[in-house]
C-alpha positions, 0 to 999 in steps of 0.5 A, spaced: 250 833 545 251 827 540 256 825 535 250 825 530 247 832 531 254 835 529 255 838 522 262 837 520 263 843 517 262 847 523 267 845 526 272 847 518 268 854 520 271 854 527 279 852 524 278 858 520 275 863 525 281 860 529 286 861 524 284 868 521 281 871 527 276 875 522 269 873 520 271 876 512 278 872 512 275 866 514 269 867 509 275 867 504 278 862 506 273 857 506 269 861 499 264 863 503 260 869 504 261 872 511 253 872 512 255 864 512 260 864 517 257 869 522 251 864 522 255 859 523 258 862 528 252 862 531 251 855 532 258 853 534 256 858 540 249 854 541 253 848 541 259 849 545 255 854 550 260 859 549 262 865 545 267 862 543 270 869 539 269 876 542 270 882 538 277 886 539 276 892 534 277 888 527 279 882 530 276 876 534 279 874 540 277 866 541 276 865 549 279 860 553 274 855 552 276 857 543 282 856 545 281 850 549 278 847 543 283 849 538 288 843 537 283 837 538 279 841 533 285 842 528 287 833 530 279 833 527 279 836 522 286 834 518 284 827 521 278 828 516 282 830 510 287 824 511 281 819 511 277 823 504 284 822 501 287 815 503 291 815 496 294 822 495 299 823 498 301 830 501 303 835 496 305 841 499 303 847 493 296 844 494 295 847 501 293 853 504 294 853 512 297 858 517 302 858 522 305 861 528 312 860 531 315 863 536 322 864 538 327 869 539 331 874 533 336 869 532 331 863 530 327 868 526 334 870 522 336 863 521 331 859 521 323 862 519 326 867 515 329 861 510 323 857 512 318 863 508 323 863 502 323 856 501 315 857 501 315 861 496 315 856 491 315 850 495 308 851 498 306 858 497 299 858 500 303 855 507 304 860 512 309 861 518 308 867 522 314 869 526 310 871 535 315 872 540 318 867 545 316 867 551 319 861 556 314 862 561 308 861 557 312 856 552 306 850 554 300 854 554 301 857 548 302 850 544 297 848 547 292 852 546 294 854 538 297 861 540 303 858 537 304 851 533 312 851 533 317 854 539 325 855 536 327 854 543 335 856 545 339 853 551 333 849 554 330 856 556 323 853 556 319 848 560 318 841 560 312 837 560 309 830 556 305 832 551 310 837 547 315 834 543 322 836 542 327 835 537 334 838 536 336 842 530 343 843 532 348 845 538 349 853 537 355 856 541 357 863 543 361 867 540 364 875 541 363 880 536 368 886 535 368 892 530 373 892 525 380 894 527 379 893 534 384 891 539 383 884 541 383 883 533 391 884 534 392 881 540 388 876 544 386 878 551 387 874 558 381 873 562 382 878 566 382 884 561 376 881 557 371 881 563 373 888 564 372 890 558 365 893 556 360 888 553 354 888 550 349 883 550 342 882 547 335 882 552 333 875 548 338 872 547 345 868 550 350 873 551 356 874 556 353 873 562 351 866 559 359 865 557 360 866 564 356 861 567 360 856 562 366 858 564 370 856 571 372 863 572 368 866 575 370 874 573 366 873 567 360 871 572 360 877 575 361 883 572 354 886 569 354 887 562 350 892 557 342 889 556 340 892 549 333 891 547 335 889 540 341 885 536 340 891 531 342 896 537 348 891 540 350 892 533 350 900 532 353 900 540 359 895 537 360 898 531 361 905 534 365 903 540 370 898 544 365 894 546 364 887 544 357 883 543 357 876 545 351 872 542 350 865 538 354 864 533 348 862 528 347 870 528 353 872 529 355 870 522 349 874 519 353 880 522 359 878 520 357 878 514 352 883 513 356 889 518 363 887 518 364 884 525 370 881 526 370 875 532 374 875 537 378 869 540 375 869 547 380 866 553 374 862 556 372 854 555 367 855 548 360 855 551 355 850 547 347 850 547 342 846 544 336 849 539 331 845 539 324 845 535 318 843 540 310 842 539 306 840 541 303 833 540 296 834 538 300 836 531 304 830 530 300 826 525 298 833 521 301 832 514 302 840 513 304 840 520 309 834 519 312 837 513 314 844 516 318 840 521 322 837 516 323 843 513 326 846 519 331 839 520 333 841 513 334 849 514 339 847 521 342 842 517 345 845 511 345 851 517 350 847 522 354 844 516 
C-alpha cells in the first residue's frame, strides 16, 4: 500500500467511527449520510485488512487493530487541520470533539464536573466523558484511546515512556464525622481513634492509607468498612459513630453539602499527589492541549 493511494478523508471517517462508535452519529458529525459512512467504512476495512469495527447491538465496538490505529490516526488528522490553518489560532467555541477521562469520584466531583461547566460556555461542542479508572489498564487505555486523560490519585498507576504526567496538586487525607459527634468535642489519642469504626470508600484513599502513613502501626492493622460508593460512606457516617476517612479535596464537598464535620486525627498528616496523565500522541493536539490547561486551572483555583 502507498501513501497516494490513501484518501484523506477516510482516515476523518475513521476518527469519527472511533470517537462515536455509531455509523449514524459519525455521519452526523461529519454532515454526511450514514450510506456514505458505511461505504466508507468498507474501504477502511480493504485498506487495513481488518474489520476494524463489529456490531454490539447498536454500537460499533472497534477491534484491536482499530484501536491500535486510533492515537496515530487522531496525530494524523489534528496534524492536517494545523497545516490547512497555519494563521488561525485555536478558538475553542469553533470545536467539536469528545473525550474520555478516567478517574476515581473525587476526581470526577472535583475536576471533570467543574471541567463540563466551564465547556458550556467556553467550548460547547467540546466534550469530556467521566470512564472509571482502573490502575491495572491505565497504559493500555491511553494508548489505545479508551481514554484521553487518566486523574491519577496517590501514584496508583504505572509508569511508562510514552505517557505524560503533571502534578495538579498535593491532596491530603482527612477524616469526616457526623454533627455532634464525640471527637468534635474532645480529640482522641491513637489508640481509641484506631478502634473506632471506620468507613472508607472502595476507590479512593482512606484509613488504611493513613495507616500506611503513620508510624503507628494500630492505624495499619485494623480492618476498616469498604463501602462501594462516597455516597453510601456518607449515609453509614451521618447515621452512626463511624468516621470516614478520604481526600481532603472531596471532603470539603461533603462538608458542604451534608454537613460533615472534620476531625482532628492524632496521626502525622498523610499527603499524595494527583496528577493528570496522557499519553504522548496528544501532545502537540490543540484541543487536547487546551483541555490540559484547563485542568491546571481547575486544580489550581481548587488547591488555593
Amino acid at each position: 500500500m502507498h501513501l497516494k493511494e490513501v484518501d484523506a478523508n477516510l482516515l476523518v471517517t475513521l476518527d469519527a467511527l472511533l470517537v462515536d462508535a455509531s455509523v449514524t452519529r459519525a455521519a452526523e458529525r461529519l454532515g454526511r449520510s450514514a450510506s456514505a459512512i458505511s461505504h466508507a467504512l468498507a474501504k477502511l476495512r480493504e485498506l487495513f485488512d481488518d474489520e476494524l469495527f463489529v456490531r454490539a447491538g447498536q454500537r460499533l465496538v472497534p477491534t484491536a487493530r482499530a484501536q491500535e490505529l486510533a492515537p496515530t490516526v487522531h496525530v494524523i488528522l489534528a496534524g492536517m487541520e494545523s497545516l490547512l490553518r497555519p494563521n488561525k489560532p485555536f478558538d475553542p467555541s469553533l470545536t467539536l470533539r469528545a473525550f474520555a477521562a478516567a478517574s476515581n469520584e473525587a476526581g470526577e466531583l472535583i475536576l471533570i464536573e467543574p471541567l463540563r461547566k466551564r465547556l458550556q460556555e467556553a467550548a460547547p461542542s467540546v466534550r469530556v466523558e467521566w470512564t472509571p479508572s482502573h490502575a491495572d489498564s491505565t497504559i493500555d487505555d491511553l494508548r489505545n484511546a479508551r481514554c484521553h486523560f487518566v486523574i491519577d490519585s496517590a501514584g496508583e498507576s504505572a509508569e511508562a515512556p510514552d505517557v505524560r504526567a503533571a502534578k495538579l496538586f498535593d491532596d491530603t487525607l482527612v477524616t469526616l464525622a457526623r454533627p455532634n459527634h464525640p471527637y468534635l468535642k474532645r480529640r482522641s489519642d491513637a489508640e481509641a481513634f484506631a478502634a473506632a469504626e471506620h468507613v472508607s470508600v472502595d476507590s479512593l484513599p482512606g484509613f488504611r492509607g493513613l495507616g500506611r502513613g503513620s508510624a503507628q502501626t494500630k492505624l495499619a492493622v485494623r480492618q476498616d468498612s469498604q463501602v462501594s460508593s462516597t455516597l453510601v460512606g456518607v449515609l453509614a457516617t451521618l447515621n452512626s459513630d463511624a468516621l470516614l476517612t478520604l481526600p481532603a479535596s472531596l471532603a470539603g464537598i461533603l462538608e458542604r453539602q451534608f454537613g460533615l464535620a472534620r476531625i482532628a486525627q492524632p496521626v502525622k498528616p498523610v499527603t499524595f499527589p494527583v496528577r493528570l496523565l496522557w499519553h504522548t500522541s496528544y501532545d502537540r493536539d490543540e484541543c487536547h492541549q487546551w483541555l490540559r490547561g484547563q485542568f491546571t486551572r481547575i486544580a489550581g483555583e481548587f488547591a488555593a
